[in-house]
C-alpha positions as CSV (number, residue, x, y, z in Angstrom):
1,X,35.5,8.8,26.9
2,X,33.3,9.0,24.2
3,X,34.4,11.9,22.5
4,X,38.2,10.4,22.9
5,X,36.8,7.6,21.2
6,X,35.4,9.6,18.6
7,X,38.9,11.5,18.2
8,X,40.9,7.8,17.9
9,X,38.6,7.3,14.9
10,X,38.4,11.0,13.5
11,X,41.2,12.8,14.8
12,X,40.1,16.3,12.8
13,X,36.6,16.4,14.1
14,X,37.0,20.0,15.6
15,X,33.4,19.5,17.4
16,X,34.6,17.1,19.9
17,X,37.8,18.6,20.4
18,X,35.7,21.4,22.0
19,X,33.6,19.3,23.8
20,X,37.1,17.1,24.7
21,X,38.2,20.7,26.6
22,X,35.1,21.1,27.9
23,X,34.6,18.4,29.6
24,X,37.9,18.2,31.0
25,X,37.8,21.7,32.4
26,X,34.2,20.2,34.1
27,X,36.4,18.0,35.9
28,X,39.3,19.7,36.8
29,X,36.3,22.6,38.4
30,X,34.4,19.5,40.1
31,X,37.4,18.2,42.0
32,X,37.5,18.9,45.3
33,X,40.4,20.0,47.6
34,X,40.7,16.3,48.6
35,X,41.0,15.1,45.0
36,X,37.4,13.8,45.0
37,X,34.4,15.4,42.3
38,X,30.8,17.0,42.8
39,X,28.6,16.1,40.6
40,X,26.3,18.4,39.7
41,X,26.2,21.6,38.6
42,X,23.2,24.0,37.3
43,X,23.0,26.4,34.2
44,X,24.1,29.0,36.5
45,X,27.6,27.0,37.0
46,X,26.5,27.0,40.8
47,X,27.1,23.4,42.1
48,X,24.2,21.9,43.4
49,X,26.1,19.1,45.4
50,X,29.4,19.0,48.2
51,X,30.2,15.6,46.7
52,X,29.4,13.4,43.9
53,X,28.1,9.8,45.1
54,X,30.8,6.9,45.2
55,X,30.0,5.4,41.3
56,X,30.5,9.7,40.2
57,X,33.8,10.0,41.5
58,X,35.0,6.5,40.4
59,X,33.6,7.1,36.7
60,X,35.6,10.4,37.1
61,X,38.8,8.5,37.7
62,X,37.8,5.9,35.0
63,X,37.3,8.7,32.6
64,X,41.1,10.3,33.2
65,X,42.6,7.0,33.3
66,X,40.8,6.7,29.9
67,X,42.1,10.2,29.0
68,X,45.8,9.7,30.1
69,X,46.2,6.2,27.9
70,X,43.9,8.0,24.8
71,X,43.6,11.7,24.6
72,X,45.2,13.1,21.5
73,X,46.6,15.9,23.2
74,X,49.4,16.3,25.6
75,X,48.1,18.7,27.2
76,X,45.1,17.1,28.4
77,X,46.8,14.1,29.0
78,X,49.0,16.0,31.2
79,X,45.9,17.2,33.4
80,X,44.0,13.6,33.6
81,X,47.3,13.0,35.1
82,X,47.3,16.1,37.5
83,X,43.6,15.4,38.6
84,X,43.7,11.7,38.8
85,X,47.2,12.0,40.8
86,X,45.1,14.5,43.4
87,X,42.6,11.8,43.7
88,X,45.0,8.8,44.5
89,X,44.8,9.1,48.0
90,X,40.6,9.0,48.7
91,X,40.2,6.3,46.4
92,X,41.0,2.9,49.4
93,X,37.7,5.0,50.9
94,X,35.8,3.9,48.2
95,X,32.8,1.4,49.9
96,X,31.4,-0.2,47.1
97,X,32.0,-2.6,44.6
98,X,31.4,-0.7,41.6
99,X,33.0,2.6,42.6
100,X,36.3,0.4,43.5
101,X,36.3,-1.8,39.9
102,X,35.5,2.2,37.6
103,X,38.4,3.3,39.6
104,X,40.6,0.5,38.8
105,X,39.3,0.9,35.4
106,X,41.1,4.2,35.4
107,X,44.2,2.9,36.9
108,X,44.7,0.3,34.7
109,X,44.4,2.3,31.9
110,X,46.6,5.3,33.2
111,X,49.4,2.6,33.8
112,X,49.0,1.1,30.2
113,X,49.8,4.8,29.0
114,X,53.1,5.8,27.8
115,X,54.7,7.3,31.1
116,X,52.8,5.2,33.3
117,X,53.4,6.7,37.3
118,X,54.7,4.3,38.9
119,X,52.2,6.0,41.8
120,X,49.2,4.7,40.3
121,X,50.3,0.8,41.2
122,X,49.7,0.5,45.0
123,X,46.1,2.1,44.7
124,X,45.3,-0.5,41.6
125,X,46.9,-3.0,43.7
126,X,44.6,-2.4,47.0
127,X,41.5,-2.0,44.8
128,X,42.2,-4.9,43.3
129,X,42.9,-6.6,46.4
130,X,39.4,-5.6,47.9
131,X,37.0,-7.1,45.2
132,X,39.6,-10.3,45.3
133,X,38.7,-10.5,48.6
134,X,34.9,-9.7,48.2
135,X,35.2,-12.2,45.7
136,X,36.6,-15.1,47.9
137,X,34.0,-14.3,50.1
138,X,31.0,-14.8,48.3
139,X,32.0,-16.9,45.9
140,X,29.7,-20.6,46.0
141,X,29.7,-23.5,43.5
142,X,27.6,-22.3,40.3
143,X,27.4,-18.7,41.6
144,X,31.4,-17.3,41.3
145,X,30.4,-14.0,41.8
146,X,31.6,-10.6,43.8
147,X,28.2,-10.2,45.6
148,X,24.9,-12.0,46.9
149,X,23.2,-10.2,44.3
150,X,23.5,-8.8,40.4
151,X,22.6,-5.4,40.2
152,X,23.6,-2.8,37.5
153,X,27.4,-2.3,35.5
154,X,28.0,-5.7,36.3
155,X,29.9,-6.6,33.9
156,X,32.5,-4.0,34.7
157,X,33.3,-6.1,38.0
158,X,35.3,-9.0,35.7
159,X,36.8,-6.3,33.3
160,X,38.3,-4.4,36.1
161,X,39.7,-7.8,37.4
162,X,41.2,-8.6,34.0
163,X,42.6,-4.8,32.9
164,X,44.0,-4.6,36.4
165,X,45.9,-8.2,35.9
166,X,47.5,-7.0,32.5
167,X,48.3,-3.6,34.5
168,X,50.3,-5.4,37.5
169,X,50.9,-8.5,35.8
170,X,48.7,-10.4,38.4
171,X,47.5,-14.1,37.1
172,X,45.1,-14.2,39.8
173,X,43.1,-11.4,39.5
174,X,43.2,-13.2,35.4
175,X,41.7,-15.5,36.9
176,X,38.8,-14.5,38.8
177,X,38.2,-12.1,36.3
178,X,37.6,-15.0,33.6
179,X,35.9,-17.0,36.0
180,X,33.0,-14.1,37.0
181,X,32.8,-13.5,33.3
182,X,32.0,-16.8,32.7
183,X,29.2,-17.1,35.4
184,X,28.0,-14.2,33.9
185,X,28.0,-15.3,30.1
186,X,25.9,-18.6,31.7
187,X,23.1,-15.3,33.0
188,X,23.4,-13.2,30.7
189,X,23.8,-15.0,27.2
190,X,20.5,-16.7,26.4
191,X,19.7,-18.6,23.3
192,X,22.3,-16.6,21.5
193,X,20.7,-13.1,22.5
194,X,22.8,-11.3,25.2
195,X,19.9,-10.8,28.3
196,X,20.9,-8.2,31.1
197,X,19.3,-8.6,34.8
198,X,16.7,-6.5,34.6
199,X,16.4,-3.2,36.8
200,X,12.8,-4.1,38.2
201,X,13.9,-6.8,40.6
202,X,17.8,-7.5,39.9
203,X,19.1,-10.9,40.8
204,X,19.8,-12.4,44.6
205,X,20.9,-15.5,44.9
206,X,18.6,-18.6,45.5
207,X,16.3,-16.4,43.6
208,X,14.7,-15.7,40.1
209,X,16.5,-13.1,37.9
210,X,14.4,-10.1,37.0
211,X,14.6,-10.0,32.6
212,X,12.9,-6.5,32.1
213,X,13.5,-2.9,32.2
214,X,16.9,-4.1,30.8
215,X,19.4,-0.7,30.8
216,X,21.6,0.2,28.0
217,X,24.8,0.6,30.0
218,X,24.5,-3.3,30.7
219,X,24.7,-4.5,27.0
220,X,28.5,-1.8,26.7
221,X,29.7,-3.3,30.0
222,X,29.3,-6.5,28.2
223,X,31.1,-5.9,25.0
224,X,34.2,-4.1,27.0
225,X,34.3,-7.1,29.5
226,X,34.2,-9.3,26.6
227,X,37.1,-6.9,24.6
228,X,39.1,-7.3,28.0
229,X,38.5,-11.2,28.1
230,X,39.5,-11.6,24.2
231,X,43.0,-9.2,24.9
232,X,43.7,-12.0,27.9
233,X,43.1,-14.6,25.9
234,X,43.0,-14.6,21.9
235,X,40.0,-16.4,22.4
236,X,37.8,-15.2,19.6
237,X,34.7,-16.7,21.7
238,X,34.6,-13.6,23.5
239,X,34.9,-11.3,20.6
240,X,32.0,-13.3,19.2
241,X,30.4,-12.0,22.8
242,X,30.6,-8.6,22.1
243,X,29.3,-8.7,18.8
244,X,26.6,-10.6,20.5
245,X,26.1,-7.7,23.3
246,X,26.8,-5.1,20.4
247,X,23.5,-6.6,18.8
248,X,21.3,-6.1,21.8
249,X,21.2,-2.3,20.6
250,X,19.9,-3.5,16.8
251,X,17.0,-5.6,17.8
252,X,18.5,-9.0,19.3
253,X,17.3,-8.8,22.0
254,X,14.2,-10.5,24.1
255,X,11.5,-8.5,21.8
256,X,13.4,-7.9,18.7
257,X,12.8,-4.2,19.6
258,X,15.8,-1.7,18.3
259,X,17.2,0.4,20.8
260,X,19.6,2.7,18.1
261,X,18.1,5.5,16.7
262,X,19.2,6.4,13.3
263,X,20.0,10.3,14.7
264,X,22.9,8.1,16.9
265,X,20.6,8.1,20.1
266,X,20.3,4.8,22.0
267,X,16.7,4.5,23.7
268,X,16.8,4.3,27.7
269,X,15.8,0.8,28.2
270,X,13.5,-2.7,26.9
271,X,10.3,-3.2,28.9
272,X,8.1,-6.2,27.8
273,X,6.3,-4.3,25.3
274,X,9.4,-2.7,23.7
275,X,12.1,-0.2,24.2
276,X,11.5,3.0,25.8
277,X,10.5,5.7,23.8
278,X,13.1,8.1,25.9
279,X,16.7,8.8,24.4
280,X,18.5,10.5,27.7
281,X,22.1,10.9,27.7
282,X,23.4,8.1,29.4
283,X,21.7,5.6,27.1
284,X,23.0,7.8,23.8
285,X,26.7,7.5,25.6
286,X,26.2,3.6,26.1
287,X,25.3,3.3,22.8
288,X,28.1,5.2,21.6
289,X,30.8,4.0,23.8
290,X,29.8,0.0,22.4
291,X,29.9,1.0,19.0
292,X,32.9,2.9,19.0
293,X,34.6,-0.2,21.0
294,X,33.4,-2.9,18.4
295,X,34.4,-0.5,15.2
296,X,37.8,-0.4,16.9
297,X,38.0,-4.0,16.5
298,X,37.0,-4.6,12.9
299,X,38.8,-6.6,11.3
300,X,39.4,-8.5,14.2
């Protein structure tokens, strides 16, 4: 998604057009005969797992969704729609949370595309259907949630809600999707910083939030939740959000520590005494993928 990103803004970068192909033909090789994905694979291209955990296989739908609405190229827009077609029928399999709302990000964006299959509705409606229903569930006065707890990628739970809605055209998933968002903003955005739960301890409720080893991928789930709230709602509050979340990465953050590298890394995570001194791959995607959202929008 991040090199599609990086083709939106620089459609001539012949670098990621190569890595664009590549990383499609990793998926198309990682799906499996029942349309869901390994995950990993060693130098050797021997795969080292039968199948990918739940989150793997919904970030691979997510990520041809993303490519069927985006990719500058038919013909890679024609195989996210191949692949993520084969995986239609494992996805009501899915058991949790996050899995289901990546997958429904994919849906969503496969049926804002410009040939939308009318296929991909019923799966985005059942999704959809199943973290309404989570959410009725656990919902209480001052905690309108999806869970007991806050772990990780939470922010993607209220995006998927709201991209799903403007998919199917579905007020009520609108509205639990601004409503979670806004129980989160009341976590989450502290004295004008944006504050993830922390990774050592999470959040249950009736209990204190953990505020350290905050993760990267938290601070871009923010900003594209925020993205999806503004699109709703033309209420520039939430674009004021992301810019907010977007900020996390340059030093606004609990200990004013910058997480962006000036080589375009993103640092793994803020402890108490700083961020990490690690740059892996995920974190260096996060970073990329918030940035590239938030220049999409300048001008905004």
């Amino acid at each position: 998604m991040v090199v599609i990103a990086r083709l939106r803004a620089v459609p001539d970068d012949e670098d990621a057009k190569a890595l664009g192909a590549t990383y499609l033909h990793f998926l198309k090789e990682a799906q499996r005969a029942d349309g869901l994905f390994r995950n990993f694979r060693s130098a050797d291209r021997a795969w080292l797992d039968e199948l990918g955990s739940e989150d793997s296989c919904g970030r691979a739908v997510w990520a041809l969704g993303y490519g069927l609405r985006f990719a500058p190229d038919p013909r890679w827009r024609a195989e996210c729609a191949r692949l993520l077609d084969k995986a239609l029928p494992s996805l009501a399999g899915f058991a949790h949370l996050r899995a289901r709302a990546f997958s429904m990000l994919g849906l969503a964006h496969a049926l804002e595309s410009e040939a939308p299959p009318e296929s991909f509705c019923k799966p985005l409606q059942h999704l959809a259907g199943t973290l309404a229903a989570a959410y009725d569930a656990e919902r209480r006065t001052g905690w309108e949630w999806f869970d007991d707890h806050l772990t990780y990628d939470n922010a993607r739970l209220p995006e998927a809600m709201l991209r799903a809605s403007h998919a199917l055209g579905d007020e009520r998933l609108r509205a639990i999707g601004l409503e979670a968002l806004t129980f989160y903003e009341h976590v989450t955005l502290l004295e004008e910083r944006f504050v993830p739960i922390g990774s050592n301890g999470w959040y249950w409720r009736g209990r204190e939030r953990a505020f350290f080893a905050q993760q990267p991928l938290e601070a871009t789930a923010m900003i594209d939740a925020e993205l999806a709230a503004f699109d709703a709602t033309a209420d520039r509050r939430h674009l004021q959000n992301a810019y907010v979340a977007l900020e996390w990465f340059l030093g606004r953050n609990t200990v004013g520590a910058v997480l962006a590298h000036p080589s375009g890394g993103g640092r793994d995570g803020l402890e108490e005494h700083g961020a990490s001194s690690n740059m892996g791959a995920e974190s260096t995607l996060a970073y990329l993928a918030a940035a590239y959202a938030m220049a999409e929008r300048e001008g905004a």
